[in-house]
C-alpha positions in Angstrom: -27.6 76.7 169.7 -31.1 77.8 168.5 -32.6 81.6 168.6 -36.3 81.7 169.1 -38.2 84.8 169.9 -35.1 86.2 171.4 -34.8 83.4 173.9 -31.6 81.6 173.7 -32.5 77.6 174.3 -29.9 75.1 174.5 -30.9 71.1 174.0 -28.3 68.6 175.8 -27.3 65.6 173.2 -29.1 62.8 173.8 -27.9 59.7 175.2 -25.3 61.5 177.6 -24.2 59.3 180.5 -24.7 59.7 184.2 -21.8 59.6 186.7 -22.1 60.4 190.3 -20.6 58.9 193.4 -22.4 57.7 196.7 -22.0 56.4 199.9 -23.4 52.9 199.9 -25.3 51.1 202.8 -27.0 47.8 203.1 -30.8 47.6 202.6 -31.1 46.9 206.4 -29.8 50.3 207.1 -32.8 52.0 204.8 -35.2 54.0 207.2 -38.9 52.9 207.9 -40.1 49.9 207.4 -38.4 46.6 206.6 -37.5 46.4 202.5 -37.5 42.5 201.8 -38.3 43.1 198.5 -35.0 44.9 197.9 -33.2 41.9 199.2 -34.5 39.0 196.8 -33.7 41.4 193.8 -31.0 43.1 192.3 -31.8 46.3 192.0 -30.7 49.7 194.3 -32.2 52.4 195.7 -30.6 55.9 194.6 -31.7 59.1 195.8 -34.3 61.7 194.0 -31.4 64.3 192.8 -30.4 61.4 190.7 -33.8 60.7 189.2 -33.3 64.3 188.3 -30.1 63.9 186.5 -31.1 61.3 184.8 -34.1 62.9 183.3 -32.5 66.0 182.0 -29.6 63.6 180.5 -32.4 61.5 178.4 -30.9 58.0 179.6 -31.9 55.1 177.6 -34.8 53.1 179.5 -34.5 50.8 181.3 -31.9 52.9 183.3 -29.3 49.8 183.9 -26.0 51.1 185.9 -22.4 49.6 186.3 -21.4 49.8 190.0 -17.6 50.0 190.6 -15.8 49.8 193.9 -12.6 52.0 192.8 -10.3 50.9 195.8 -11.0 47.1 195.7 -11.2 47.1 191.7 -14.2 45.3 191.6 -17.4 46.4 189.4 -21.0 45.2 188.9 -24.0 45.9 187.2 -28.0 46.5 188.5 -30.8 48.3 188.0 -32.8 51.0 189.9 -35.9 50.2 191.9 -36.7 53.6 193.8 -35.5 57.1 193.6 -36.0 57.4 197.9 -33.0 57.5 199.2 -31.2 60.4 201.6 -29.2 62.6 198.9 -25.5 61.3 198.7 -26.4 58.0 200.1 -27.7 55.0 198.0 -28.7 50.9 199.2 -27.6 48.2 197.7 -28.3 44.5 199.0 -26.2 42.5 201.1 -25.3 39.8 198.6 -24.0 42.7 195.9 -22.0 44.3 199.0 -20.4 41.3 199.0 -19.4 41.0 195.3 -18.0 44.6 195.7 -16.5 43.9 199.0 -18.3 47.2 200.1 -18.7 48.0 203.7 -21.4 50.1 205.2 -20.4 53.8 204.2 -17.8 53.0 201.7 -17.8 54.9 198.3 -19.4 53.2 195.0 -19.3 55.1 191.5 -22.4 54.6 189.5 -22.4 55.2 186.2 -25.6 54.4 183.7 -24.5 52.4 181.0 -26.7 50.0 177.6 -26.7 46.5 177.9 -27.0 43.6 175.3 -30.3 41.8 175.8 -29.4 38.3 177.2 -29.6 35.2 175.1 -27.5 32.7 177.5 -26.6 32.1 181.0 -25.1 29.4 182.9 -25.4 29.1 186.4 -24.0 27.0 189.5 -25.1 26.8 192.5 -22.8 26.9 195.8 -24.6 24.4 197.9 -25.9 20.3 196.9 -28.9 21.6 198.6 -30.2 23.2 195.3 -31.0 19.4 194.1 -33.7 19.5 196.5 -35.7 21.8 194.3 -37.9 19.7 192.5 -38.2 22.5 189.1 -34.8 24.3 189.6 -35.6 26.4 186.0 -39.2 27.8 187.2 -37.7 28.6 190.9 -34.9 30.5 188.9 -37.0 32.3 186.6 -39.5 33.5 189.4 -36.8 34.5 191.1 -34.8 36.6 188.0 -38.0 38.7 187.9 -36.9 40.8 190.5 -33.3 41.7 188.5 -32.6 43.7 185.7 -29.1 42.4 184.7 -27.0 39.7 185.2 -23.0 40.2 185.3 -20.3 37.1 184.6 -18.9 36.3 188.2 -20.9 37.5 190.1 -22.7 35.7 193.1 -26.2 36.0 193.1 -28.6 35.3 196.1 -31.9 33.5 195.5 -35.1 32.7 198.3 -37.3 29.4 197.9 -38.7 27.4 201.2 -37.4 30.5 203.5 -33.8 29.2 202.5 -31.3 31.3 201.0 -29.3 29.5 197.5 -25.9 31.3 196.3 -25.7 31.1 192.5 -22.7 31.9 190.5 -23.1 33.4 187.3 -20.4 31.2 184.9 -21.3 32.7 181.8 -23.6 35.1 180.3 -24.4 35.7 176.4 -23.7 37.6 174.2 -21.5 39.3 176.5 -20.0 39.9 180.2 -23.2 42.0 181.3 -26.7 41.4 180.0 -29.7 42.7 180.4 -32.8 40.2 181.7 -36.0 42.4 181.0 -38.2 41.2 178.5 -36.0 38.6 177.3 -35.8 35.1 175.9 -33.0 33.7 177.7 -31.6 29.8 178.0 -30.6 28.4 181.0 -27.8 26.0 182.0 -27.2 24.6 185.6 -23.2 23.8 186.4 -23.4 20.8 188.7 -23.1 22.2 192.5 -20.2 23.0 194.5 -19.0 19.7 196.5 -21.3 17.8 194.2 -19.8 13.8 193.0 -21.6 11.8 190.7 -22.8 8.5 191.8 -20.1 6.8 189.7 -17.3 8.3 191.2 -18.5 7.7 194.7 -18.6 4.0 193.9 -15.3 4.1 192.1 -13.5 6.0 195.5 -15.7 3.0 198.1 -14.5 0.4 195.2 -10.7 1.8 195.9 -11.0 2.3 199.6 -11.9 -1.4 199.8 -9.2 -3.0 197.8 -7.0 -0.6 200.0 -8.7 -2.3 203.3 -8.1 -5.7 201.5 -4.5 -5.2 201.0 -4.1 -4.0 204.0 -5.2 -7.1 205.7 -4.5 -9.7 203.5 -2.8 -11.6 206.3 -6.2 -11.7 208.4 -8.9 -12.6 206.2 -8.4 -16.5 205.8 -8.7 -16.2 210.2 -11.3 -14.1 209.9 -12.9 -16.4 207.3 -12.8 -19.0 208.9 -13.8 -17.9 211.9 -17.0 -16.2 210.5 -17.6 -19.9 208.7 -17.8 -21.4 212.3 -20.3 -18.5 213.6 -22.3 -19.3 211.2 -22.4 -22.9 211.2 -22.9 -22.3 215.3 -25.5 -19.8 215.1 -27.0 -22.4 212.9 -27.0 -25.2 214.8 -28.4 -23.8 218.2 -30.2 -21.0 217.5 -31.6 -20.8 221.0 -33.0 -17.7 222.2 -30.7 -15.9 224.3 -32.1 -13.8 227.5 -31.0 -10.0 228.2 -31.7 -8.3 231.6 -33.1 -5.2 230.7 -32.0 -2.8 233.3 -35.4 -0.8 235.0 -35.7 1.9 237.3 -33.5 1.5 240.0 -35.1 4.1 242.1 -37.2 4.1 245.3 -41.0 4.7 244.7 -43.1 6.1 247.1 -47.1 5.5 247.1 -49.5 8.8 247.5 -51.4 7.4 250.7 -47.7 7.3 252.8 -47.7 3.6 253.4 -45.0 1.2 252.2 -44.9 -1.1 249.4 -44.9 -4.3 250.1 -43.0 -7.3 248.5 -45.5 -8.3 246.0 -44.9 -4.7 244.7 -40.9 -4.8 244.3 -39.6 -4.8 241.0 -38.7 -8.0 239.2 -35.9 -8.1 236.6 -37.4 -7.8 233.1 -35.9 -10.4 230.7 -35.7 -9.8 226.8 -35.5 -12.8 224.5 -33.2 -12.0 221.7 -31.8 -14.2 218.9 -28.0 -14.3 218.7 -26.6 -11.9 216.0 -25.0 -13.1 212.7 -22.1 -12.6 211.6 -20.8 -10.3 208.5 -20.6 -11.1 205.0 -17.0 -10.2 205.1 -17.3 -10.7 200.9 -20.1 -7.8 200.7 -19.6 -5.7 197.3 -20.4 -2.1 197.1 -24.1 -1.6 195.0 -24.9 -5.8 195.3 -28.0 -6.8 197.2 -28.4 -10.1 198.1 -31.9 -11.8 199.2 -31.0 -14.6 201.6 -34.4 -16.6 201.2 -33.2 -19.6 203.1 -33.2 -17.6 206.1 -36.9 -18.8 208.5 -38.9 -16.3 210.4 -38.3 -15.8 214.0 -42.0 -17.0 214.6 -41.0 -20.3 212.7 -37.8 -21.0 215.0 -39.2 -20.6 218.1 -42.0 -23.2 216.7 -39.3 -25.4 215.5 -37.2 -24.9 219.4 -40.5 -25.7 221.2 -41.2 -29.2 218.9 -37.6 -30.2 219.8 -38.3 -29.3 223.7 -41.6 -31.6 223.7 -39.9 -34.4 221.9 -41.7 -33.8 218.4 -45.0 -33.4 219.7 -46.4 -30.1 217.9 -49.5 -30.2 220.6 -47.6 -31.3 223.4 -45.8 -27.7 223.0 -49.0 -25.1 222.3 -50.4 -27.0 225.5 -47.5 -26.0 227.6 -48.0 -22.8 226.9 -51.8 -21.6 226.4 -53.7 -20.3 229.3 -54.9 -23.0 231.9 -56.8 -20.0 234.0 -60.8 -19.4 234.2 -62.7 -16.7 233.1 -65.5 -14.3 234.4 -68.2 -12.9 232.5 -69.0 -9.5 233.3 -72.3 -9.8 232.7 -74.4 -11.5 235.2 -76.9 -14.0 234.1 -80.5 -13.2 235.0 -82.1 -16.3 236.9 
């Protein structure tokens, strides 16, 4: 207590903290316009009696809060981003809701609080989608301007490519909360939720086929043997097999009213096709194999039209070109 001119004056000691309770809403809920800056953040919205506390308590900047749901035990930290909210009410975004299991209206304690400025954090994402990013670490740090704090377990929601990535936060340094402004902070990446590495996938197909092998250890000599005669019969007449291809069936009906006539009926459409091969039955997982013995399709049907003609390459092409005359368009002048 200090006595000047009479007047009585009492100073409040600094650093006091602030404790007030609020009813808690989702951004969505916040009157006037749409806030989608609130949601890619994590920072709340308090009301302007609180700005007022704060101010006459002399809170350490930047004014950092814990936010604890009392009835599920569960407790967070973030920072302020407007003092604008209806008094008794503050909004919170969706995705910290969700780590306090909040509902709209339920009660959250706020209480200000100093936090360590981070050195560390290690993060992992909830979806194999996050590979798709092509600089995970610059998409992260864009997106960590808009929070003040980071708190170990916590699920935090990130926006790139108007898609929405969950990131847990597995560890944070140098302690369970940290503060993220104006910081020099290292990043780690966890592999993703659901996420195998390439080895293992070949190890489980490796396993699942010496499973299938075991299993039907009886049947492959038949099989075998019967994929050796396929072969040896695809190889030795190759012809070119013909498929109907099915048209439409419907009736037609001209514009002018009159009936089609005969020469205007549909004719079946037949598709030349060359008989499929059979399976390499001995195919390993992660072997390719270029058969180069294999000939073009071009080259067999060649090869099919010499052996029609009895060897005579010309005798062939003749059977086929065009044996029809053509018209000029353009008339000679005489």
């Amino acid at each position: 207590m200090f006595h000047f001119s009479g007047f009585n004056m009492m100073f409040p000691d600094g650093g006091r903290s602030f404790q007030a309770t609020y009813k808690c809403f989702s951004v969505s809920m916040l009157p006037g316009n749409e806030r989608s800056d609130v949601e890619k953040g994590g920072k709340i919205i308090m009301p302007p009696s609180a700005l007022d506390s704060l101010t006459r308590l002399n809170v350490e900047y930047p004014m950092l809060f814990k936010l604890t749901n009392k009835k599920k035990s569960r407790s967070s930290h973030a920072g302020v981003l407007e003092f604008v909210a209806d008094e008794g009410k503050c909004y919170l975004p969706y995705w910290m809701m969700d780590n306090l299991l909040l509902e709209e209206g339920d009660i959250l304690s706020i209480e200000s609080v100093s936090l360590q400025v981070a050195t560390f954090s290690k993060f992992q994402p909830h979806s194999t989608d996050f590979l798709d990013i092509t600089n995970p670490k610059a998409v992260l740090e864009n997106a960590l301007r808009n929070f003040a704090c980071l708190t170990k377990g916590d699920v935090i929601a990130i926006k790139y490519n108007k898609k929405v990535y969950e990131l847990c936060v597995l560890e944070t340094k140098p302690g369970n909360a940290v503060s993220i402004i104006e910081c020099d902070m290292n990043v780690e990446f966890e592999a993703p939720v659901g996420y195998k590495d390439h080895s293992e996938q070949q190890q489980a197909a490796q396993l699942a086929g010496n499973q299938a092998a075991g299993g039907s250890g009886g049947e492959t000599g038949a099989a075998a043997g019967g994929g050796a005669g396929g072969s040896n019969a695809g190889a030795g007449g190759s012809a070119l097999l013909e498929e109907v291809v099915e048209t439409f069936k419907g009736s037609g009906v001209r514009l002018d009213g009159k009936k089609k006539k005969d020469s205007q009926l549909e004719t079946p459409v037949l598709k030349k096709m060359l008989p499929r091969g059979v399976p390499d039955y001995d195919y390993q997982f992660g072997l390719l194999r270029f058969d180069r013995a294999i000939k073009p399709i071009s080259d067999r049907v060649q090869q099919e039209a010499v052996a029609n003609t009895g060897g005579e390459p010309g005798a062939g092409q003749d059977a086929d070109s065009f044996h029809g005359t053509g018209f000029s368009m353009k008339k000679t002048r005489k």
